[in-house]
C-alpha positions in Angstrom: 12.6 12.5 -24.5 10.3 9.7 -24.4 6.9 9.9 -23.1 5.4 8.1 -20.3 2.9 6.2 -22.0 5.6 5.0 -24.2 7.5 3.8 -21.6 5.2 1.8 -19.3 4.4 -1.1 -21.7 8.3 -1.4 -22.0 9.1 -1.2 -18.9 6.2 -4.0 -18.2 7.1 -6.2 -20.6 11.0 -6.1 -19.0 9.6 -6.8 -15.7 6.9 -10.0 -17.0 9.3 -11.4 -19.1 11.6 -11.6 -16.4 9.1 -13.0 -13.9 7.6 -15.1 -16.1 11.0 -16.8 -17.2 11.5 -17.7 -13.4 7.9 -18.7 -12.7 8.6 -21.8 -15.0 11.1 -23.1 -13.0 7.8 -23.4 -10.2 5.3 -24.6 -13.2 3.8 -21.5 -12.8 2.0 -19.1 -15.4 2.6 -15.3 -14.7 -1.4 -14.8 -13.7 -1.1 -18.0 -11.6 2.1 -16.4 -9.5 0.3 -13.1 -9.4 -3.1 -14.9 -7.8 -1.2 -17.0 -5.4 0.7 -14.0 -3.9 -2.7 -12.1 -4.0 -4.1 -14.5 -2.0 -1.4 -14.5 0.3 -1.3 -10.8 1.1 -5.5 -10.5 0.8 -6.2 -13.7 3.2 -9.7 -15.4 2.7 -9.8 -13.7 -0.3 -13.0 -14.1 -2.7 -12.7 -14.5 -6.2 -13.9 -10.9 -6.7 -11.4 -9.2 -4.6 -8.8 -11.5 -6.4 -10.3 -9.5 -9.6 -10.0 -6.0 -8.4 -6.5 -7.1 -6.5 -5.0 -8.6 -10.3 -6.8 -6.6 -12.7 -7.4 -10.4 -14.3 -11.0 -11.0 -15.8 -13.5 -12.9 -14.0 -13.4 -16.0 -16.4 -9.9 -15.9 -16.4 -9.3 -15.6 -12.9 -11.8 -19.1 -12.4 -9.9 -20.8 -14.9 -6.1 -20.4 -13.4 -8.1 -20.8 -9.9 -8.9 -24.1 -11.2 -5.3 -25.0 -12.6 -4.0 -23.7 -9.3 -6.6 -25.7 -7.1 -5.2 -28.9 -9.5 -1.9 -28.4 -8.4 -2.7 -27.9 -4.8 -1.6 -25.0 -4.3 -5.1 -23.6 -3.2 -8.5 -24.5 -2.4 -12.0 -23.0 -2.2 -14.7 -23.0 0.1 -18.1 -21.3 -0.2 -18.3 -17.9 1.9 -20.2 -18.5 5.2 -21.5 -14.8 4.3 -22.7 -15.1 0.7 -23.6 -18.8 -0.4 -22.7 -17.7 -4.3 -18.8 -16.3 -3.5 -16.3 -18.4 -2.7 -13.1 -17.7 -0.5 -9.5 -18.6 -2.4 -7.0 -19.9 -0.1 -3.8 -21.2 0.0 -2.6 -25.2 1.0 0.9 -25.7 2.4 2.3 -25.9 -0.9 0.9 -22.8 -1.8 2.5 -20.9 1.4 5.6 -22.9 0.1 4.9 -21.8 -4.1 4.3 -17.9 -2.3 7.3 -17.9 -0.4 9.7 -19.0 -3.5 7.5 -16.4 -5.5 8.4 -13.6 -3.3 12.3 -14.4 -3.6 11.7 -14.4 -7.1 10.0 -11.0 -7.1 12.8 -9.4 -4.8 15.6 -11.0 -7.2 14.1 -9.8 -9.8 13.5 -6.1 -8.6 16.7 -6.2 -7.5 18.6 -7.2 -10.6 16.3 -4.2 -12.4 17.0 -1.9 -9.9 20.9 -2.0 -10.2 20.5 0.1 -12.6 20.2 3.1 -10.5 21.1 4.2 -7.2 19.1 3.8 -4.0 18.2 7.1 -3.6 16.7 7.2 -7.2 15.2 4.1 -6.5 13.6 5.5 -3.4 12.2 8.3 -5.8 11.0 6.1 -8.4 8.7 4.2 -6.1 7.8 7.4 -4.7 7.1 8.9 -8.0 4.9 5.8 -8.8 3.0 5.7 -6.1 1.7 9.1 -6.4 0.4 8.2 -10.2 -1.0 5.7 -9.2 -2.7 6.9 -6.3 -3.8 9.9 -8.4 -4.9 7.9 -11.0 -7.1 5.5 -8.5 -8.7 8.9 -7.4 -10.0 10.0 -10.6 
């Protein structure tokens, strides 16, 4: 039987290469889809919380910021409450970008998911959860 640690890179690289395949078809970099949802679900977000939210490095982060500000998708504005953070959010086309993002996700999730029934799915999310919940914790 395979161990979990040998599993989880697979099973992430099934689940990116099948995001990132439909994120093209918005001109869309994985990171860039993962900020822009971020953004949605953390509103006013500043560029540190969008760190700690998608694990994505600081200088990274700035740069797809930029690429995604370019696009107008999103904008920045300094923070009223600290004058060296800025708060990330999104323009109507990024609500737009979000929402097609989220039907990607869930078609996506689905079409991995058939694999097993609900109730297993049910468990696997379960299962995950507490992992990951322990693992925050420690």
């Amino acid at each position: 039987m395979e161990k979990l640690m040998d599993l989880m890179p697979k099973l992430f690289f099934v689940c990116h290469k099948a995001l990132e395949n439909k994120y093209e078809s918005l001109d869309l970099t994985h990171q860039q889809a993962k900020i822009l949802y971020s953004i949605y679900y953390h509103k006013n977000a500043i560029q540190k919380k969008l760190c700690d939210t998608t694990f994505i490095e600081p200088p990274t982060l700035s740069r797809n910021i930029d690429a995604l500000v370019q696009k107008g998708l999103a904008q920045r504005s300094v923070d009223p409450q600290s004058r060296r953070s800025f708060n990330i959010e999104l323009t109507p086309g990024g609500e737009t970008a979000v929402k097609k993002i989220i039907d990607i996700i869930d078609s996506v999730e689905k079409d991995l998911l058939s694999y097993i029934s609900p109730r297993e799915k049910d468990s696997l999310i379960n299962i995950i959860n507490k992992i990951v919940k322990g693992g925050m914790n420690d």
